[in-house]
Each structure stands twice: as C-alpha cells, then as structure tokens.
C-alpha positions as CSV (number, residue, x, y, z in Angstrom):
1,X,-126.2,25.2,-82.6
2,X,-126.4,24.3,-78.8
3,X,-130.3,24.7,-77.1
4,X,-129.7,25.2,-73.3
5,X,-133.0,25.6,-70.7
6,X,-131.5,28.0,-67.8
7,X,-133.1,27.4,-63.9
8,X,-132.6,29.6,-61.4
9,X,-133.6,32.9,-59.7
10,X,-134.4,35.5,-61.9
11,X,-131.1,37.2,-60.7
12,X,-128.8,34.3,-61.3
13,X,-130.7,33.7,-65.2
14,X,-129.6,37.6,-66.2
15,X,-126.3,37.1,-64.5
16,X,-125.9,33.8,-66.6
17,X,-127.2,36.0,-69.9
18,X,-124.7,38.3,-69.5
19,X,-122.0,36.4,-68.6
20,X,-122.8,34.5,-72.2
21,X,-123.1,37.3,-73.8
22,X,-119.2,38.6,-73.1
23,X,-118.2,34.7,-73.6
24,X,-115.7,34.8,-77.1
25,X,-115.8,31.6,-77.9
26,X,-119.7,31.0,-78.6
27,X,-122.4,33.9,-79.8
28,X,-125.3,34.0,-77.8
29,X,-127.7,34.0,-80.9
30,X,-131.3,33.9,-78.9
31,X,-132.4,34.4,-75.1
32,X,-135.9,34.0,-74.3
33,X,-138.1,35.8,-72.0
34,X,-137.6,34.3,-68.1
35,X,-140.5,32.2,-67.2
36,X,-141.7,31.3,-64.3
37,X,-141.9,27.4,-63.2
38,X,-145.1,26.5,-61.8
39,X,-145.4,25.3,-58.4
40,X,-142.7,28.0,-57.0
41,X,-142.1,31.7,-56.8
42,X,-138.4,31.2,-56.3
43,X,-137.3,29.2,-59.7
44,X,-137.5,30.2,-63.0
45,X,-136.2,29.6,-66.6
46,X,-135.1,30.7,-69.7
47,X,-133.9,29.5,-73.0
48,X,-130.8,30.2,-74.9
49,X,-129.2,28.9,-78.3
50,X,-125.8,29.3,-78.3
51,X,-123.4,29.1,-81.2
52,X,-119.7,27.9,-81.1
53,X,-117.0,30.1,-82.9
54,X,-115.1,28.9,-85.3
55,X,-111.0,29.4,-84.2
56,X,-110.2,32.1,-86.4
57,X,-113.6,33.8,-84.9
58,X,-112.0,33.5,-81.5
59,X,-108.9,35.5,-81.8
C-alpha cells in the first residue's frame, strides 16, 4: 500500500481522484474528504492509499 497527501485547488484534487480512479495499474482503495489548509483559501488537501496491481491484474 502507497499513502499519498494531495495539495492543490479543490478542482485540481478531484481531477487528480478521478484520474486515479481510471489508472489500471493501481486501485484507488481510500480518498479522504478535501481539507482545507490553514492560512489560505486557495490550497487544499486530501489523502489517498493507493494499491499497486499485480501483472496479471493489469491486463
């Protein structure tokens, strides 16, 4: 399993999410809510966990 912190405007973060998503060779297996980071209104972040698919998965 792969833990990955997302930053970015809230547009780019569900762009990113679905991009993952419709990825073959990993499974998105948990996306958080998006958060905002204190001290700006422009920047958020989110957290993912991403699974890599085994070979025979990816065909």
């Amino acid at each position: 399993m792969i833990k990955v912190r997302l930053m970015g405007t809230q547009n780019d973060i569900s762009r990113f999410e679905r991009i993952l998503r419709k990825t073959a060779e990993i499974e998105l297996t948990e996306f958080s809510d998006i958060y905002r980071n204190k001290g700006t209104n422009k920047y958020y972040r989110a957290y993912a966990e991403v699974e890599m698919k085994k070979t025979a998965e990816r065909k």
